[in-house]
N, C-alpha and C positions, 0 to 999 in steps of 0.2 A: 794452592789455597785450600782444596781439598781436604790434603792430609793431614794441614796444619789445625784444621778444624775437626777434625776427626778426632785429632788425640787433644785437645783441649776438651772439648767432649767429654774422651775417656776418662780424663783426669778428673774433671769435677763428678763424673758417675762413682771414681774411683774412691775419692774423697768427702761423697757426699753423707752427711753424718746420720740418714734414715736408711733401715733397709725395710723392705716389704714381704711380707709373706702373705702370700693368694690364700682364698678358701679351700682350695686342692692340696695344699700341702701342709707340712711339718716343716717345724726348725729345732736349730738346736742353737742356745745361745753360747758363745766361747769369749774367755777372758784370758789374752795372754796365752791363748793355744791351748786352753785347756776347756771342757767340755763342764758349763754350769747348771744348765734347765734347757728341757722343752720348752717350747713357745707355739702356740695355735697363727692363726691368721690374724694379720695385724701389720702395725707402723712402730721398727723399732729406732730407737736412736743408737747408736754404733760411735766408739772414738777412732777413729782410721789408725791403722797400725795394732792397736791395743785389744780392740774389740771386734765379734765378726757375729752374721747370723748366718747359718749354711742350711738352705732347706733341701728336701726328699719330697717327690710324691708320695702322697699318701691314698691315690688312688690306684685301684687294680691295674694290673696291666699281665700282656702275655708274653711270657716265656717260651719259645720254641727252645725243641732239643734236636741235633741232627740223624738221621737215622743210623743208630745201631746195632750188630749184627754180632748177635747172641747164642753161641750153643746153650741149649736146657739142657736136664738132667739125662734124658735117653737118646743125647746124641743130634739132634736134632735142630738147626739150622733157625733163627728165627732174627726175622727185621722190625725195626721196627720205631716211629720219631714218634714225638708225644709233644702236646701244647699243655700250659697250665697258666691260671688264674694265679696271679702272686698278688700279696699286698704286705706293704711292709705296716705293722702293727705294735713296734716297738721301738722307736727314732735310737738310743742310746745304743739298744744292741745292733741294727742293720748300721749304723754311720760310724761307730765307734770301736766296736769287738770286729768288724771284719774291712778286711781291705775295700774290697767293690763288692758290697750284698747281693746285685742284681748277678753279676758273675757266677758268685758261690751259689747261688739259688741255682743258676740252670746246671752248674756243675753237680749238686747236691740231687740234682731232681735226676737227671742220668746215671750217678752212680747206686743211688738205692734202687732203680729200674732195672737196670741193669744186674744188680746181685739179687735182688729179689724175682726177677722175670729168670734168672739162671738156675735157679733152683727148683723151678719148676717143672712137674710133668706134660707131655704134648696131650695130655686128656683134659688138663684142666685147661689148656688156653684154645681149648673149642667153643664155638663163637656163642654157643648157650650157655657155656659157662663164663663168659667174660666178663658180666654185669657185675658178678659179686669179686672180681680179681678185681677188677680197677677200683672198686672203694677201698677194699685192703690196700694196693697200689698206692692213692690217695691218701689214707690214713697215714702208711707207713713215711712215704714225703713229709706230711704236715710234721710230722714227729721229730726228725730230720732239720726240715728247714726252720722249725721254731727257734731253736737256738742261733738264729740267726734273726731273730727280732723283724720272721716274714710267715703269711699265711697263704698258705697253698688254698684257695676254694674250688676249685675244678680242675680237674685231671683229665684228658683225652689221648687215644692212639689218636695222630692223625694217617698214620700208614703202618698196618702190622700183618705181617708175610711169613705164615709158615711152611718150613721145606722146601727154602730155596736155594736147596744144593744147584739142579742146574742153572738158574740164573747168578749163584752167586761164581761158580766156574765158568761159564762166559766171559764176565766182568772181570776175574782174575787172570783168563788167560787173556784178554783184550789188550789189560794193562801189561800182563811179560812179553807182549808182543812186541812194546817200544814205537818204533815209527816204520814198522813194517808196512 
């Protein structure tokens, strides 16, 4: 009896001719599978089949990256995972122009880190000078990820480790060790 009511349920949620969009989000209205207007928060009417609303947050949220482990320019061994403030800022480009925006963002946000953190000397990511790398760091992301209809507002290392040859050859030989 359960399940029989479960999916009658489903069906009139399925078929039901309103959609909702909360005050936290964005939508996008689509006709026939194709992509017409944004819409804010509200009560829309929908023809089931023909007609669809698909919303996005439109509040910030955190992006982690996992720790990466980066030679710089003089050789030199550096780790290091980062959090960032994302917001998407443009519905048509994050839902439309890319597959899963939130994806592309952390992948976007690791690969500029990554070639930009590699090309640097071990003098400038001394911890007096970090202040002024991560705003560049930040800028260069936002730049990045806008094309993807998202805003980066905060950048952080949450773990960055330079010259860990010996810890990073422990961990290497740990793993060739197998089930020794």
């Amino acid at each position: 009896m359960g399940d029989f009511l479960r999916i009658i349920l489903d069906s009139i949620g399925y078929l039901w001719p309103l959609r909702c969009v909360h005050q936290w989000e964005v939508a996008g209205y689509y006709v026939l599978g194709r992509y017409r207007y944004k819409v804010g928060p509200g009560v829309y009417p929908i023809v089931p089949w023909f007609m669809d609303v698909k919303e996005i947050s439109s509040v910030s949220g955190m992006v982690a990256t996992p720790r990466q482990d980066i030679t710089i320019e003089d050789g030199t061994l550096v780790s290091f995972s980062t959090s960032a403030w994302a917001k998407v800022i443009d519905y048509d480009l994050a839902q439309n122009n890319v597959y899963d925006y939130q994806r592309t963002t952390a992948e976007t946000i690791q690969a500029v880190l990554a070639d930009k953190i590699a090309q640097l000397s071990s003098d400038r990511l001394a911890p007096e000078k970090r202040g002024r790398l991560l705003s560049d760091l930040r800028r260069w992301v936002q730049e990045e990820a806008a094309e993807y209809g998202v805003e980066i507002s905060r950048l952080r290392f949450t773990s960055f480790i330079t010259r860990v040859r010996a810890h990073r050859f422990l961990m290497d030989s740990k793993d060739s060790l197998g089930d020794w």
